[in-house]
Steps between C-alpha positions, in 0.01 A plus 500: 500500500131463665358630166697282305387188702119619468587516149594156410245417752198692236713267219448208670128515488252328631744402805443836650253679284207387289578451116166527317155644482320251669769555797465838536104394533592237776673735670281764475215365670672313760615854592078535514469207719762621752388861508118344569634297741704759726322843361091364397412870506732635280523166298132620410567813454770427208360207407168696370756721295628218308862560716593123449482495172642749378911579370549718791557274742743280274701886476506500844678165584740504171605843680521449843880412505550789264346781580335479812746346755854672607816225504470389871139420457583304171785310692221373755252470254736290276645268812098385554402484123778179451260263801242689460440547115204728378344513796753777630350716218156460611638589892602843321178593352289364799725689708428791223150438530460541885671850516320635251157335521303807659611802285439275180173431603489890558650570147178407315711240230182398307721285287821193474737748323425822759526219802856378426620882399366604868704228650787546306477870535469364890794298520722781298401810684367420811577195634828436665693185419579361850145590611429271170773267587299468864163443403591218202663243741282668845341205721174594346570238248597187711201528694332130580288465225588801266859425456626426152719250372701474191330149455181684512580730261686206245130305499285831432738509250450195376144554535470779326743352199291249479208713532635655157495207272897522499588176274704259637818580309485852674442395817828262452716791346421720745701334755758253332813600255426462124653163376716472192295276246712171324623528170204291316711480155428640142098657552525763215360817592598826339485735846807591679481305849486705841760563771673268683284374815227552314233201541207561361217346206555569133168651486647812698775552228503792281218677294229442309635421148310833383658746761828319352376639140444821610825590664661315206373780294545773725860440674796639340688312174777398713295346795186350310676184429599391850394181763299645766531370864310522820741717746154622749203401543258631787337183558793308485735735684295716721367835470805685583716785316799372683507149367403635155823726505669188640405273224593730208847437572665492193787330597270196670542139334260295316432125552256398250428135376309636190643812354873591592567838463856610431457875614251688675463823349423833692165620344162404666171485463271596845128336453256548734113355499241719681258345771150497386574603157599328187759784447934410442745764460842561528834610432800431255832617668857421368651521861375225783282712782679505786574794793598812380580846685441699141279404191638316223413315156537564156288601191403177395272444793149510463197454690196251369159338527459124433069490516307649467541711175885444474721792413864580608613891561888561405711793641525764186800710537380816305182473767740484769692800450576770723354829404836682523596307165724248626535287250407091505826332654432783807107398483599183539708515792249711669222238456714204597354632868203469439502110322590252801463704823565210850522542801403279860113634488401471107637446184336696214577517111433877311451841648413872447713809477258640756532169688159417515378224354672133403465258291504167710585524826460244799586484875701310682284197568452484133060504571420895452560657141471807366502643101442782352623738134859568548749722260747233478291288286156662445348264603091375609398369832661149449195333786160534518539800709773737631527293788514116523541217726757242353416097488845426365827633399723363262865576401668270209849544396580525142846208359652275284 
């Protein structure tokens, strides 16, 4: 039950955890500011290796529920998050921090990504969780004039937000419901409108018109004539693989006062836009992604790339085979594992027999990406490189 509550905690994003990149920033270096404030040597220390900035950290604090805590810690730990917010998450790692500030000093880190695997190697092998438990909420912290407050934290955050250029709209989403927009009568468009509560500019709607060409062309006979809505969208929803298996409900309404769809289909189409890079790809699948304990999809999935140099790589049966002849029905079924594969850490589209490599895959805050050739659809590296950070991640459902 305490796992279930953290989970529709994560859902309920930014309430409890931040939702977007510029967030995880804020966050991130008010978790510098703190550290300098109660640890200056070691702040230095890791702050010289780039620790603050780097992905490690954000592991760390997605995880420490999970993975490093046992149940009676979490119980405590969730009791002071409700008054106390995210500032309960930066007690753990500054408790973290101050039992394992000397020996990661002695470790020799030289860089972000060895710093947060020490610590987390730390707080997994060596470091017990009441001892942990102690030093996050010790008096240390409420001394007169290096206590912290939750206010405190709020403003850096604020700060820091701010800091980032976040435009106004964000700022506003991040902490108030989406509202439902009025029905503004008969302004033709041709795109399918997005979920219900979804509030948001029709400037953000779907594609660019030659995307919409492209996957015209390439989707199947039976699916190339069909509206298009907005299910997910990153910047929209948050960066989270929970609320993107959430909103591919199939079975979820639509309220639209442009397009009214009779029937939201099953197949999908995954889209995601690489930071830094002009680069889309994505995925055509006929099932919604959702959480899966096994693999699943059919042949008529395929993997593509939108810009630059657009192509689209199909599953080929006779490719697929087994080498003990089985014939293409028993190909099939053997690479249906290897289409859709989701679970709570990634989801990931393609595979190899040898189970290395994958076509698209990305983690569970929807940010780090990997691709690479696969057998299922023999395929190129869909990015710029085999692995990518994500600027946003699409999903849009396929009706009538």
């Amino acid at each position: 039950m305490t796992y279930h509550i953290i989970d529709e905690m994560w859902k309920r994003r930014p309430f409890f955890f931040p939702k977007n990149r510029n967030e995880w920033a804020a966050l991130l270096t008010c978790l510098g500011h703190l550290v300098q404030k109660f640890f200056p040597q070691t702040y230095t220390y890791m702050n010289g290796c780039g620790a603050f900035e780097h992905h490690g950290a954000r592991r760390l604090m997605l995880h420490v529920f999970e993975d490093l805590l046992p149940l009676h810690c979490v119980l405590r730990l969730l009791d002071t998050y409700i008054p106390e917010g995210q500032k309960v998450i930066f007690r753990i790692i500054l408790g973290l921090i101050k039992l394992c500030k000397r020996p990661l000093k002695d470790s020799g880190a030289a860089d972000g990504s060895a710093i947060w695997a020490f610590v987390e190697n730390f707080a997994k092998t060596q470091c017990d969780a009441d001892a942990l438990m102690a030093s996050a909420f010790a008096q240390f912290y409420r001394r007169p004039g290096r206590g912290f407050r939750r206010s405190h934290v709020d403003e850096a955050m604020r700060r820091q937000l701010n800091d980032s250029s976040l435009r106004a709209h964000e700022v506003v989403g991040a902490f108030t419901p989406p509202q439902k927009k009025k029905a503004r009568g008969n302004e033709g468009s041709h795109h399918a409108a997005p979920l219900r509560g979804a509030s948001y500019d029709k400037s953000e709607l779907p594609m660019l018109e030659e995307h919409r060409a492209l996957l015209a062309k390439w989707l199947p006979n039976s699916f190339s004539s069909l509206h298009v809505t907005l299910l997910y969208d990153s910047a929209r929803d948050g960066s989270s693989l929970g609320t993107l298996y959430r909103l591919n409900n199939p079975d979820l309404r639509f309220e639209s006062d442009q397009v009214k769809l009779k029937r939201l289909g099953p197949a999908r189409l995954l889209i995601v836009h690489e930071l830094g890079t002009d680069h889309v790809a994505g995925v055509f699948s006929t099932e919604p992604w959702r959480h899966h304990n096994e693999g699943y999809g059919s042949g008529q999935n395929f993997v593509f790339r939108l810009q630059p140099d657009p192509k689209a790589f199909y599953w080929n049966a006779e490719e697929n085979k087994r080498d003990d002849g089985d014939d293409a029905a028993a190909a099939a079924a053997g690479a249906a594992l290897k289409h859709m594969l989701c679970s709570h850490e990634y989801l990931a589209a393609g595979g190899r027999a040898t189970g290395v490599g994958v076509a698209l895959q990305l983690d569970a805050d929807l940010l780090d990406g990997h691709s690479s050739p696969c057998d299922t659809y023999q395929n190129e590296v869909l990015f710029s490189s085999s692995h990518f950070q994500a600027r946003r991640v699409q999903v849009y459902g396929l009706g009538m």
